[in-house]
Each structure stands twice: as C-alpha cells, then as structure tokens.
C-alpha positions as CSV (number, residue, x, y, z in Angstrom):
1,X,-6.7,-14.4,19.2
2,X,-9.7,-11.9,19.5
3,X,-9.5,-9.5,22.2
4,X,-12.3,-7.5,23.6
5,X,-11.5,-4.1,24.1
6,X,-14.1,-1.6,25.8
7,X,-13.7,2.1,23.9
8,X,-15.0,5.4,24.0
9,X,-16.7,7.1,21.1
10,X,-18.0,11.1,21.7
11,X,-19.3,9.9,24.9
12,X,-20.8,6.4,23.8
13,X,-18.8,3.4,25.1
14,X,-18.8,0.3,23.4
15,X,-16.9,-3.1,23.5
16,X,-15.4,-4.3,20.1
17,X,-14.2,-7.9,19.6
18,X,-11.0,-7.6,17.4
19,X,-7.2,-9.2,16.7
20,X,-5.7,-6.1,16.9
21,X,-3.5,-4.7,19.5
22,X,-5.6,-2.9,22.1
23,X,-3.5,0.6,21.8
24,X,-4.6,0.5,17.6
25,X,-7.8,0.2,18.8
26,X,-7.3,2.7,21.3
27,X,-6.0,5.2,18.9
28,X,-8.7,4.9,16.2
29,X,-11.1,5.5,18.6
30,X,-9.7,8.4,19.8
31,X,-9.3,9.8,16.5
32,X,-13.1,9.2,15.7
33,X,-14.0,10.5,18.7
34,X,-11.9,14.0,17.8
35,X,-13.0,13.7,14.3
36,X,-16.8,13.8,15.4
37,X,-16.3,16.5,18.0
38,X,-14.8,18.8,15.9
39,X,-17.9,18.0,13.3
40,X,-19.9,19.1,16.0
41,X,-18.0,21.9,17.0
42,X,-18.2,23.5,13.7
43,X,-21.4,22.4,13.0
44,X,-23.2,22.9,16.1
45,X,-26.8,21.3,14.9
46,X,-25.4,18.3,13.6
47,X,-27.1,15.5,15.3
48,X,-24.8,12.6,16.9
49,X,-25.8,10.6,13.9
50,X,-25.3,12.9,11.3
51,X,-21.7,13.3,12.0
52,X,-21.2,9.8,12.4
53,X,-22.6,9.3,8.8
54,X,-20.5,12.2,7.8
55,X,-17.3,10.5,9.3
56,X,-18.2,7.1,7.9
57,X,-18.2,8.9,4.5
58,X,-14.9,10.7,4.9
59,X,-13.1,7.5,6.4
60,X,-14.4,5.5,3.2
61,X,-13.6,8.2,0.5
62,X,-10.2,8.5,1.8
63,X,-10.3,4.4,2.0
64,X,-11.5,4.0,-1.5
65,X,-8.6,6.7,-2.6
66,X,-6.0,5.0,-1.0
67,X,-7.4,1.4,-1.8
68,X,-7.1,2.5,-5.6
69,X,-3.7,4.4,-5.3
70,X,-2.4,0.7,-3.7
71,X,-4.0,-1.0,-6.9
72,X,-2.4,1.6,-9.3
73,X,1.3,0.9,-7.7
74,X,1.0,-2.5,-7.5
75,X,0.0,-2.4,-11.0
76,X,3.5,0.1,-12.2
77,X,5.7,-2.7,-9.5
78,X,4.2,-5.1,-11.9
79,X,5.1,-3.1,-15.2
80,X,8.5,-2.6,-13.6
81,X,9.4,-6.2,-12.8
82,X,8.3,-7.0,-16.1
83,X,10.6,-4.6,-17.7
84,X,13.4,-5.7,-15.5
85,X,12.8,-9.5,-16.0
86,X,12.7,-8.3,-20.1
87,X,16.1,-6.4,-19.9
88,X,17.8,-9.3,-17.7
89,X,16.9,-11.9,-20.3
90,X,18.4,-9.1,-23.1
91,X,21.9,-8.3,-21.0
92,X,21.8,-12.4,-20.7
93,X,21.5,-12.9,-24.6
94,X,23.6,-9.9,-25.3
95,X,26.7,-11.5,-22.9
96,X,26.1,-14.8,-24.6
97,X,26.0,-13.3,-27.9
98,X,29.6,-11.4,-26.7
99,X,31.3,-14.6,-25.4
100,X,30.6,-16.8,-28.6
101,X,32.3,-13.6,-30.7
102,X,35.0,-13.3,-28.7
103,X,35.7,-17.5,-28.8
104,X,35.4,-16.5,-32.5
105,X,37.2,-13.9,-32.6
106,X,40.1,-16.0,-30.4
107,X,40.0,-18.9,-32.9
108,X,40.1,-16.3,-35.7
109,X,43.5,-14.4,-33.9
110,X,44.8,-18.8,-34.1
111,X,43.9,-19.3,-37.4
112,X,45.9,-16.1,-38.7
113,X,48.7,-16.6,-36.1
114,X,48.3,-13.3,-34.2
C-alpha cells in the first residue's frame, strides 16, 4: 500500500508517495531538515542547494559504509556456518568412528571372556 505523506524539509514542503509508515517518514524528514539547518548555521553562505548536495553526500557515504560493513558480515556468517557445518560433519564421523570401537572393543571383552 503506498501512502502519501505531505513533509517538511528546511522550509520546503513536499508530498512523497511511499510504503512506509508515516512516522518513519516523519522522522527522516525531520532529521534532514536539522541536518541542513545546522549546515547552514555553521556555514552561513551555503546556498539551500549546496547543503542539500552536501547532505545527499554524507547520507550516501555513510550508506555505502554501512552497505559494505553488511556485505563484510554476511560474508564471516557465511565463513562461520561453513565452519560449523565442517566440524558437525567431523563430531558426526568422530562419534561413528567411537561407537564401531567400542562394539569392537565389546566383542573383543566376549571373545576373551572379560
């Protein structure tokens, strides 16, 4: 379902057609809207479009870094299922290998009589 919520931006309104919940939208928003001011703020002859652009770059630098850090851990969850899957299969052999000695060594103890 695609809602159309209506949102504020340093001043500027504008009405954004999304499936997510109206208070997410809400809240980025808001923290644009902050992010920008404070731009502005300390950099009082930034333009309105200058500290959008500079937003737009910070939001996707920190984007890209995360984006990559998800890819990295994904990758090591892969590594680590892979090593668990390896050392199931080697307890699994290993309790095999156990039960078959100790049938032997139980046929061994009737053999000898012990």
């Amino acid at each position: 379902m695609v809602n159309k919520i209506k949102i504020e931006i340093a001043g500027a309104s504008y009405t954004v057609a999304t499936s997510e919940q109206e208070g997410y939208v809400r809240d980025l928003a808001k923290e644009m809207s902050d992010d920008i001011d404070a731009l502005m703020v300390r950099n009082p002859s930034l333009s309105m479009n200058d500290a959008l652009v500079l937003c737009a770059i910070a939001y996707l630098s920190e984007y890209k870094k995360e984006a990559a850090n998800s890819d990295h851990i994904r990758s090591q969850l892969k590594e680590y299922l892979g090593d668990t899957a390896r050392a199931r299969m080697d307890a699994d052999e290993a309790n095999r290998r156990a039960d078959k000695l100790a049938r032997e060594l139980e046929e061994l103890r009737r053999r000898n009589g012990l």
